[in-house]
C-alpha positions as CSV (number, residue, x, y, z in Angstrom):
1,X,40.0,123.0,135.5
2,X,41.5,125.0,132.7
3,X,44.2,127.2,131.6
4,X,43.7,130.8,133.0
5,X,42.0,133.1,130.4
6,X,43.1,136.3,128.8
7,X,40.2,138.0,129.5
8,X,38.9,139.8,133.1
9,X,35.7,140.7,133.8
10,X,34.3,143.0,136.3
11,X,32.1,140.8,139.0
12,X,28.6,142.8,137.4
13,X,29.8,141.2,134.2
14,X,30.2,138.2,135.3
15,X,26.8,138.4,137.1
16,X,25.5,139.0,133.6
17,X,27.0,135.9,132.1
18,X,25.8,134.3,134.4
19,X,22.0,135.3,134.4
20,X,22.8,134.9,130.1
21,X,23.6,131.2,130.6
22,X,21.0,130.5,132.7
23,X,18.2,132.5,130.9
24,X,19.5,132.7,127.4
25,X,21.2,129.3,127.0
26,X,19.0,127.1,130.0
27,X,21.9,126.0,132.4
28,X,19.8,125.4,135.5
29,X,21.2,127.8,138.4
30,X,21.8,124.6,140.3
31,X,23.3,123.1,138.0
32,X,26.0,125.6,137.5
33,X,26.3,125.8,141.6
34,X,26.7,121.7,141.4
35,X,29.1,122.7,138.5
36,X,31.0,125.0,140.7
37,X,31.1,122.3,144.2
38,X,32.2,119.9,142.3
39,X,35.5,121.9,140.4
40,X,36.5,122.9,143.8
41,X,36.1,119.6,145.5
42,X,38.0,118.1,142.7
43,X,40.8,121.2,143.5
44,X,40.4,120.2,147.1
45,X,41.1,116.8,146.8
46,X,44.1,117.1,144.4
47,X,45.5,119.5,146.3
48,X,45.4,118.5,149.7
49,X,45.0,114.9,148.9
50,X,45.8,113.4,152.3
51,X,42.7,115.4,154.1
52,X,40.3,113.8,156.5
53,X,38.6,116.8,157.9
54,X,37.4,119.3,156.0
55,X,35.2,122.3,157.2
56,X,33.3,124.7,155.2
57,X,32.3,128.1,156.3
58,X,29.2,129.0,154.2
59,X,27.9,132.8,153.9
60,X,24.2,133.7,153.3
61,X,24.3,133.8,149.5
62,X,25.1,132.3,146.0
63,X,28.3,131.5,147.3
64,X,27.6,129.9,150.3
65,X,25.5,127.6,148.8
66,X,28.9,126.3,146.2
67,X,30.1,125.1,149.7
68,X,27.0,123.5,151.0
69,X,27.9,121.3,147.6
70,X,31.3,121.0,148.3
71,X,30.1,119.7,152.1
72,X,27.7,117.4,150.4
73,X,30.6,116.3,147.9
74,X,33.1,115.4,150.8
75,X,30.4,113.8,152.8
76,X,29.8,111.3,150.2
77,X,33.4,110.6,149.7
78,X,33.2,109.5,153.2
79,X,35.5,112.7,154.8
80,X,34.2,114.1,158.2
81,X,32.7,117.6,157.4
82,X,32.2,120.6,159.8
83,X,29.9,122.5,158.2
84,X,29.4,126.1,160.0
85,X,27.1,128.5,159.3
86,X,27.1,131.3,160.7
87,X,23.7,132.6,158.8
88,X,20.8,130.1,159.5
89,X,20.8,128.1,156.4
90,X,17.0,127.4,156.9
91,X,16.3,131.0,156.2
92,X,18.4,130.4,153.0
93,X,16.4,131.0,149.5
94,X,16.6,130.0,146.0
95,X,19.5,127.7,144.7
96,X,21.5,128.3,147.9
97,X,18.7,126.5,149.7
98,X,18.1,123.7,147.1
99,X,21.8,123.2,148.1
100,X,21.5,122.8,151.6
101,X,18.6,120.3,151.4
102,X,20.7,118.1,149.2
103,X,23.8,118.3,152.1
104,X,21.3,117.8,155.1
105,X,19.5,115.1,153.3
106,X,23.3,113.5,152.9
107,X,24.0,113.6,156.5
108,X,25.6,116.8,156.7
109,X,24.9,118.9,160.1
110,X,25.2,122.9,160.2
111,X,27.0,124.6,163.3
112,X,27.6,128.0,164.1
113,X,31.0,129.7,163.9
114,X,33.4,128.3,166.6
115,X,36.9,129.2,165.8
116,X,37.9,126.3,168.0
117,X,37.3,123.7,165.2
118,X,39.6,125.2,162.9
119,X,42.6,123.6,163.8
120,X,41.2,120.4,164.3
121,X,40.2,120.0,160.5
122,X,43.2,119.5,157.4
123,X,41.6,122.0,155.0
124,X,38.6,124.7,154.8
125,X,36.6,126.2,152.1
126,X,35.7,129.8,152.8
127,X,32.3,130.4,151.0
128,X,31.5,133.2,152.9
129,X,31.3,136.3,151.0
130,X,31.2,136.2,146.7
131,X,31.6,139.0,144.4
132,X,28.6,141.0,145.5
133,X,30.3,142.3,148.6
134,X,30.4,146.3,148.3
135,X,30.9,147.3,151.9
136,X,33.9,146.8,154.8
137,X,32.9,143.4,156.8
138,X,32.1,144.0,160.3
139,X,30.4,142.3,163.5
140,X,30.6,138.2,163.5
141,X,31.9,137.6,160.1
142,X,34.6,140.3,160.4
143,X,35.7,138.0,163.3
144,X,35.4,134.6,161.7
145,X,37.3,136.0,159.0
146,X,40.0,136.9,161.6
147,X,39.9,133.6,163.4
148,X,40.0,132.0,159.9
149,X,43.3,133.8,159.0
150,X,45.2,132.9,162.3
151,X,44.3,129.3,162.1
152,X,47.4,127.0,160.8
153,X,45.0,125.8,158.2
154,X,45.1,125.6,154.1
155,X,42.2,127.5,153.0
156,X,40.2,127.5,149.7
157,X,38.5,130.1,149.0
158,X,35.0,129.8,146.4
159,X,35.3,131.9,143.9
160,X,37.1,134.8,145.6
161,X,38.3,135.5,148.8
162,X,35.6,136.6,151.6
163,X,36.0,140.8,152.0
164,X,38.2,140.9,148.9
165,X,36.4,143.7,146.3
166,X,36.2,141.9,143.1
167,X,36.6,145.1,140.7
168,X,39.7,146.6,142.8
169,X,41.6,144.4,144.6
170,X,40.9,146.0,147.8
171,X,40.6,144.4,151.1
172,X,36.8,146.0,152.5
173,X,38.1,145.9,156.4
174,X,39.5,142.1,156.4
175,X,39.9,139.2,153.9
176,X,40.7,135.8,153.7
177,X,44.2,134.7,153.1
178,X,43.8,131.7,151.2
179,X,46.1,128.9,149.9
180,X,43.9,128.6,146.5
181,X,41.2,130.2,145.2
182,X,38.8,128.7,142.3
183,X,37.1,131.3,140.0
184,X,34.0,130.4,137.8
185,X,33.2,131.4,134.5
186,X,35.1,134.6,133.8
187,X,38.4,135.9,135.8
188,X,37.4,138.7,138.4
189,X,39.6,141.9,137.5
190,X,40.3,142.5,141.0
191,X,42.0,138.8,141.6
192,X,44.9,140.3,139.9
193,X,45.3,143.7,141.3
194,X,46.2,145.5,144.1
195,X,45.7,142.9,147.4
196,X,44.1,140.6,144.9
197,X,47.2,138.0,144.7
198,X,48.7,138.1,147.9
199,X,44.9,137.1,149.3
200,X,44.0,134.3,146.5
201,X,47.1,132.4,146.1
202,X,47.4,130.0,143.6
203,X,44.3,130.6,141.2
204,X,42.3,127.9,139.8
205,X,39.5,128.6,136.7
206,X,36.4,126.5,135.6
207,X,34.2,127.8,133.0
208,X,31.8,125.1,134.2
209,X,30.5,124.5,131.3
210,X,29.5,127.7,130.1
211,X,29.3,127.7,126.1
212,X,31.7,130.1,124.8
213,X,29.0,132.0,123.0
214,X,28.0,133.0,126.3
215,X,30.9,134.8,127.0
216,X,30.9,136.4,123.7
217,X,28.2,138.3,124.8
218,X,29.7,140.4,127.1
219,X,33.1,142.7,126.4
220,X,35.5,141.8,129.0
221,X,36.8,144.9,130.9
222,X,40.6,144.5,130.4
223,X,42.5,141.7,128.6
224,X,45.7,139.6,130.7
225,X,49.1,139.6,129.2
226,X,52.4,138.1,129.3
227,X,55.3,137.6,127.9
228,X,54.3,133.9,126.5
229,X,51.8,135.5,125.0
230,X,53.9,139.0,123.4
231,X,56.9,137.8,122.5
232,X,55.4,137.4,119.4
233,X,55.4,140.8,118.6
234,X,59.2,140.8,117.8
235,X,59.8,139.0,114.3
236,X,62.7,137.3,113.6
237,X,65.7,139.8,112.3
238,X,66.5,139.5,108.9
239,X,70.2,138.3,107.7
240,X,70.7,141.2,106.1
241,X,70.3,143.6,109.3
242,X,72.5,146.5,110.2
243,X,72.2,148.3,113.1
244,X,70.4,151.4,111.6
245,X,66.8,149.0,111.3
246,X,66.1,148.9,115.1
247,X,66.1,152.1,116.6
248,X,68.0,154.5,118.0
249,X,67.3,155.2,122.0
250,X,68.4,158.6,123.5
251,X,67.9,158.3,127.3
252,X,68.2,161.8,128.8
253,X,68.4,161.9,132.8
254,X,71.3,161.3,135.0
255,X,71.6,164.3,137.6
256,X,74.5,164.1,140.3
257,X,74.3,161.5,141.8
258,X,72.0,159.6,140.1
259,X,74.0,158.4,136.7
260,X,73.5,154.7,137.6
261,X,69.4,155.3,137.0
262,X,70.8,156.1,132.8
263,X,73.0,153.8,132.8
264,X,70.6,150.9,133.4
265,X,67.5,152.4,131.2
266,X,70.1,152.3,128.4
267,X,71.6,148.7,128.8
268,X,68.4,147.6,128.9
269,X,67.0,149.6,125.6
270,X,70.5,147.5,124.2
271,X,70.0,144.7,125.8
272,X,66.5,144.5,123.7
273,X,67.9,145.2,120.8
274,X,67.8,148.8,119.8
275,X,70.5,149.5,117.3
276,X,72.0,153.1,119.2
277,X,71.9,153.6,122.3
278,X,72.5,156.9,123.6
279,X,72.4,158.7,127.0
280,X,72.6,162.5,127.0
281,X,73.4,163.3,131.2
282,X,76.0,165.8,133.5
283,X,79.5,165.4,131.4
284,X,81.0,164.7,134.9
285,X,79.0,161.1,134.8
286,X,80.6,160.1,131.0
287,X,83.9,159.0,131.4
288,X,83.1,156.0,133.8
289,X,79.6,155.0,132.2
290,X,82.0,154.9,129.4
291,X,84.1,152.8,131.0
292,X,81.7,149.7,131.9
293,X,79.7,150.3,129.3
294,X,81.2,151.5,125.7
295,X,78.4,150.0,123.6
296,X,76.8,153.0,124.8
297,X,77.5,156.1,123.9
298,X,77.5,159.1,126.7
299,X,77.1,162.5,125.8
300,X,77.4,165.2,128.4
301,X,75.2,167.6,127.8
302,X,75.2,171.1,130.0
303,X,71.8,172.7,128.5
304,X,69.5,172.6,125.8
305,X,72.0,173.8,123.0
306,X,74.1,170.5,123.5
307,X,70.8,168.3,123.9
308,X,69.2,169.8,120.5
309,X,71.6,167.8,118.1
310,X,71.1,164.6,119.9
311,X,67.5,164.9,119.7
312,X,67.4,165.3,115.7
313,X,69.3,161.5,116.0
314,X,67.0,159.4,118.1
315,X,64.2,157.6,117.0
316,X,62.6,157.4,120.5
317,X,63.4,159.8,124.0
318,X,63.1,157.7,127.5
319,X,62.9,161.1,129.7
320,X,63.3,160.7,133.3
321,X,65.5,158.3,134.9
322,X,67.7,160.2,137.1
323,X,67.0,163.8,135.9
324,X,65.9,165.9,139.5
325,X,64.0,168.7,139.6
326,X,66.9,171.4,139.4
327,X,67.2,173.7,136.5
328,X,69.2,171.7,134.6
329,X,66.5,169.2,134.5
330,X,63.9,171.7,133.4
331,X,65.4,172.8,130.5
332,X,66.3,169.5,129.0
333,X,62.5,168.6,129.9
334,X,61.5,171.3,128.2
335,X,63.7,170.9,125.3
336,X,62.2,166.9,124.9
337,X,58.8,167.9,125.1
338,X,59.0,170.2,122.3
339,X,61.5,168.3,120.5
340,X,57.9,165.9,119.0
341,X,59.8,163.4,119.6
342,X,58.1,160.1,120.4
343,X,58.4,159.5,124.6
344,X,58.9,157.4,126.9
345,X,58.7,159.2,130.6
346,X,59.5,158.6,133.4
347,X,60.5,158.8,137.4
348,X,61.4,163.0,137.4
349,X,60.1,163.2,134.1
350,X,56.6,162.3,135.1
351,X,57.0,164.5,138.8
352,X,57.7,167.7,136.1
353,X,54.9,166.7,133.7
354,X,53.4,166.9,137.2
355,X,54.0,170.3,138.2
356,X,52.8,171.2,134.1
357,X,50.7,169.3,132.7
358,X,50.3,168.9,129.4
359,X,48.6,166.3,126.7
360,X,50.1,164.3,124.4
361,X,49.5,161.7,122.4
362,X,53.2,160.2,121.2
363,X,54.6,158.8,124.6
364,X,54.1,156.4,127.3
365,X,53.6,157.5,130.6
366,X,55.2,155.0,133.1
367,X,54.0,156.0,136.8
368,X,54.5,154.1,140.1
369,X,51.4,154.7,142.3
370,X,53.2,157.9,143.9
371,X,53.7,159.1,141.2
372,X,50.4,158.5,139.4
373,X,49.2,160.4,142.2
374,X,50.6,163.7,141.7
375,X,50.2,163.5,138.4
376,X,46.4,163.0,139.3
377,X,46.8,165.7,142.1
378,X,45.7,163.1,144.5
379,X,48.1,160.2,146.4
380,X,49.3,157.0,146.2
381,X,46.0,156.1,148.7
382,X,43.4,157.4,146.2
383,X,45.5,155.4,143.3
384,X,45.3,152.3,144.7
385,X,41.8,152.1,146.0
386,X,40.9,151.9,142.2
387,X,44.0,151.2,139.8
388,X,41.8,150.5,137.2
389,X,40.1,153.5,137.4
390,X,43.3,155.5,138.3
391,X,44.6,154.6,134.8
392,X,41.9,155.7,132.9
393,X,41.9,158.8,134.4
394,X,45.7,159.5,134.0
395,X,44.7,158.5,130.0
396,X,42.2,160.9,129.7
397,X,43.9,163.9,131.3
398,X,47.4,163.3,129.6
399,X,46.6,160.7,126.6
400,X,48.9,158.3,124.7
401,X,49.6,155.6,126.7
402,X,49.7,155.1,130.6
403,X,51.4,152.0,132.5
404,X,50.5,152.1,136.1
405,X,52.9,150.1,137.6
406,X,52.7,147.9,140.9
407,X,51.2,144.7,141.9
408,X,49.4,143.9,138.5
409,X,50.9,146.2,136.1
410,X,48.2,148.0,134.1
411,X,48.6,149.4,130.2
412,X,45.9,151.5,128.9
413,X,45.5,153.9,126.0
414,X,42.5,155.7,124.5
415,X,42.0,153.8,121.3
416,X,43.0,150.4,123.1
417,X,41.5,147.6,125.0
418,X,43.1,148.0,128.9
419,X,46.0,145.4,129.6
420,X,46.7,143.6,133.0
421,X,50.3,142.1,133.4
422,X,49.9,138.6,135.8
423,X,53.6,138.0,135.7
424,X,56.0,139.8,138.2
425,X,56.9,139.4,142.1
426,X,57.7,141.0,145.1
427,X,61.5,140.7,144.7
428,X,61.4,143.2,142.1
429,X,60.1,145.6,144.7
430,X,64.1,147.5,144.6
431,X,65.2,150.6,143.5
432,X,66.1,151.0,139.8
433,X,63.5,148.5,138.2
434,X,61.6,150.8,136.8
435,X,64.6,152.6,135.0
436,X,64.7,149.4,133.6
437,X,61.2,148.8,132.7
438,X,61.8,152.5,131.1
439,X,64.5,151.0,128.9
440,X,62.8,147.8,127.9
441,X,59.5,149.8,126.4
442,X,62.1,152.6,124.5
443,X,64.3,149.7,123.1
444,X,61.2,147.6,122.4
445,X,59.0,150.7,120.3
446,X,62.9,152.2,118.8
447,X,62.3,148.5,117.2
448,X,59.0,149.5,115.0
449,X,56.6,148.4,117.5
450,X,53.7,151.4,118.2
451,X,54.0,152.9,121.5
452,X,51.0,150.8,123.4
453,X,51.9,147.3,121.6
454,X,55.6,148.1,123.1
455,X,54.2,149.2,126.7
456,X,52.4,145.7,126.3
457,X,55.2,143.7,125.4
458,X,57.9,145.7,127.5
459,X,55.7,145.1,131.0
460,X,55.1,141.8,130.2
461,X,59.0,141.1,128.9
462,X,60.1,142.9,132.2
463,X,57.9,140.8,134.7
464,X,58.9,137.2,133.0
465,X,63.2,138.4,133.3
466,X,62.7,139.4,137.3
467,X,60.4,136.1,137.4
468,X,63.3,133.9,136.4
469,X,65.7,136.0,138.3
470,X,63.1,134.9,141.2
471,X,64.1,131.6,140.8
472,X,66.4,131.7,143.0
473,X,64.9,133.7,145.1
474,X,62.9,137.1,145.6
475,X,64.5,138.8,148.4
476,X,67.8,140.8,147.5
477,X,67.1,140.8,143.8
478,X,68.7,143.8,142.0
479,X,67.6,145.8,138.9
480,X,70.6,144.9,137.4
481,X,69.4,140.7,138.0
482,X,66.4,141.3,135.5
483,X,68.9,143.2,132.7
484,X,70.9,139.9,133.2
485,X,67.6,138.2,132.1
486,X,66.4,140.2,128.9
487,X,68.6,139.0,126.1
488,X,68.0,135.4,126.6
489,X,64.1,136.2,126.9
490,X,63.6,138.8,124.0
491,X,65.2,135.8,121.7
């Protein structure tokens, strides 16, 4: 096994480097599916080193026949093996087949499905279904994939989970819940998004063997980040700083009601390391932001006139957090957008850019799925069937930069390669996070970072702080937890 790559693939890709290092390069087919048994027996027996009993479910295909290895494998070790197949493996072709002649000739038996075994074994390896699924599971193998799940057994899962789509993310009518998955040769896109990391578990990759020219020879689809990897981005300050070097944020939202949503866009743009920080919102909401936090500095603004003198200040606008849709909040829309101001937008922000669309090129567009799917003049549904085409459709009808937010965070732009953010978790599933995230990305790009390296850096920065703040737990983790977590990890 290996570190986890940077770069995701979409599953015809990896099809392609695989036929490449076969053809091009002569890696025997078997020899990579020998390649491939043998990493996830090696997985199985590290991680579940106490098993006895393992079964292995083995589908019709490529995939199946990695399992008949990995029964062959335990076999030898001397483990019992139940070995079902719900597809006769005598009608099996190709490498697959080569596969099972090797198990049967090592003593290993085939079985059909009988979800009665399951509990009786410490450990099974799902090598059902591969990448080249592309329709809902139904009938028998719909049902062994339902009997799987409600089994109390650790599963490994070949590759990817059965009835996971390997470009989305999306469960096709039911998947595999595994323990661990181990991947082969290039990271499926769709392991990281959407349904993709609640179904894999902890993910395993083996190149197995594949020469790295191989993989040169096909672009990868989208490129991983995190914040291990960006915090680079952010060179050490010089001693001779003052404050006007990094930036000054204007965040301008805060209806009634909703002054909290400024307040924490703004710490966090601070807590980054913008030099100003100012929030232009109702004057009713400035005398107690004021109060709890006076390194920022609150500006009531009634209309455009009072807005116009703080835009001619900032370096960079975060539009959104807490502005409604009342007329108050159109005007001050209006008056940012045609302020040129470089953008970050957000929450309300994005729902008005919504109701007007418009393109632009300076800003960063920072939609949750709902959102994302009025801005697309579909719903959050359609979004997340395809996230990864979502945000390259919400880039080519508005430009600059999009962040899709959600389970694997996506950044895309025009004129750069897409981005996928791994880090995250569930606890930061509460309200005000993205206000947050808002804050992070303007504080980050008021620093001298271009918009798309600080949509990068400020996903990936925001993911590792409510990571840590996970620590200690995910569930009842506040936005305010992560802006807790920023200044230690931007240092």
């Amino acid at each position: 096994m290996s570190r986890l790559p940077y770069t995701l693939y979409r599953a015809a890709d990896v099809r392609e480097l695989d036929r490449i290092a076969i053809q091009a390069f002569g890696i025997a087919g078997i020899e990579l599916m020998n390649r491939a048994g043998a990493a996830l027996f090696d997985e199985l027996c590290s991680r579940w080193p106490a098993a006895g009993h393992i079964a292995v479910v083995c589908g019709a295909g490529n995939n199946g026949g990695d399992g008949y290895v990995v029964a062959r494998l335990a076999r030898e070790k001397g483990l019992r093996v139940t070995l079902m197949a719900p597809a006769d493996p005598d009608t099996l072709k190709g490498d697959a087949r080569t596969a099972w002649g090797a198990a049967r000739a090592a003593g290993v038996t085939a079985m059909g499905f009988d979800a009665a075994v399951l509990d009786q074994a410490d450990v099974l390896v799902d090598a059902i279904f591969g990448t080249g699924l592309d329709r809902p599971v139904t009938g028998p193998w719909a049902e062994a994939i339902t009997a799987i799940n409600r089994a109390a057994i650790p599963v490994l899962a070949v590759d990817i989970p059965s009835g996971l789509q390997a470009d989305t993310g999306q469960v096709l009518g039911v998947a595999v819940r595994a323990a661990a998955t181990v991947t082969f040769i290039g990271l499926k896109q769709g392991l990281f998004s959407a349904a993709g990391p609640e179904h894999c578990g902890v993910l395993a990759y083996d190149d197995l063997g594949v020469p790295e020219a191989v993989l040169n020879q096909v672009p990868p689809a989208a490129e991983r980040i995190d914040w291990l990897r960006m915090k680079s981005v952010l060179p050490p300050r010089p001693r001779d700083a003052h404050k006007g070097l990094f930036g000054h944020v204007l965040v301008v939202g805060g209806n009634r009601g909703m002054a909290g949503a400024v307040r924490m866009a703004a710490e966090a743009a601070a807590r980054v390391g913008s030099g100003l920080t100012s929030v232009a919102t109702r004057p009713e909401h400035c005398a107690a932001m004021a109060a709890v936090r006076p390194e920022i500095m609150w500006q009531g603004v009634s209309g455009p006139a009072e807005l116009r003198p703080l835009l001619q200040r900032a370096t960079l606008v975060a539009l959104g957090p807490g502005l409604g849709q009342d007329d108050w909040a159109r005007a001050l829309f209006e008056t940012v957008l045609a302020s040129g101001r470089p953008l970050v937008v957000d929450a309300d922000g994005l729902n008005l850019l919504a109701q007007e669309p418009c393109r632009g090129q300076d800003w960063v567009l920072t939609p949750h799925p709902g959102e994302a799917g009025r801005l697309l003049q579909s719903d959050s549904a359609s979004v997340n069937g395809d996230r990864f085409v979502a945000v390259a459709q919400l880039c080519e009808r508005y430009g600059g930069t999009v962040v899709l937010k959600g389970s694997g965070t996506l950044v895309a732009s025009e004129h750069h390669p897409m981005a996928l953010c791994s880090g995250g978790n569930p606890g930061m599933a509460s309200g005000g996070m993205g206000d947050v995230l808002t804050g992070v990305i303007a504080g980050l790009a008021a620093q001298g970072l271009d918009l798309n390296q600080a949509a990068k850096a400020g996903v990936a920065l925001h993911a590792a702080a409510g990571d840590k703040i996970a620590l200690n737990g995910e569930r009842g983790m506040l936005a305010g937890d992560v802006l807790t977590a920023l200044r230690g990890l931007v240092n």
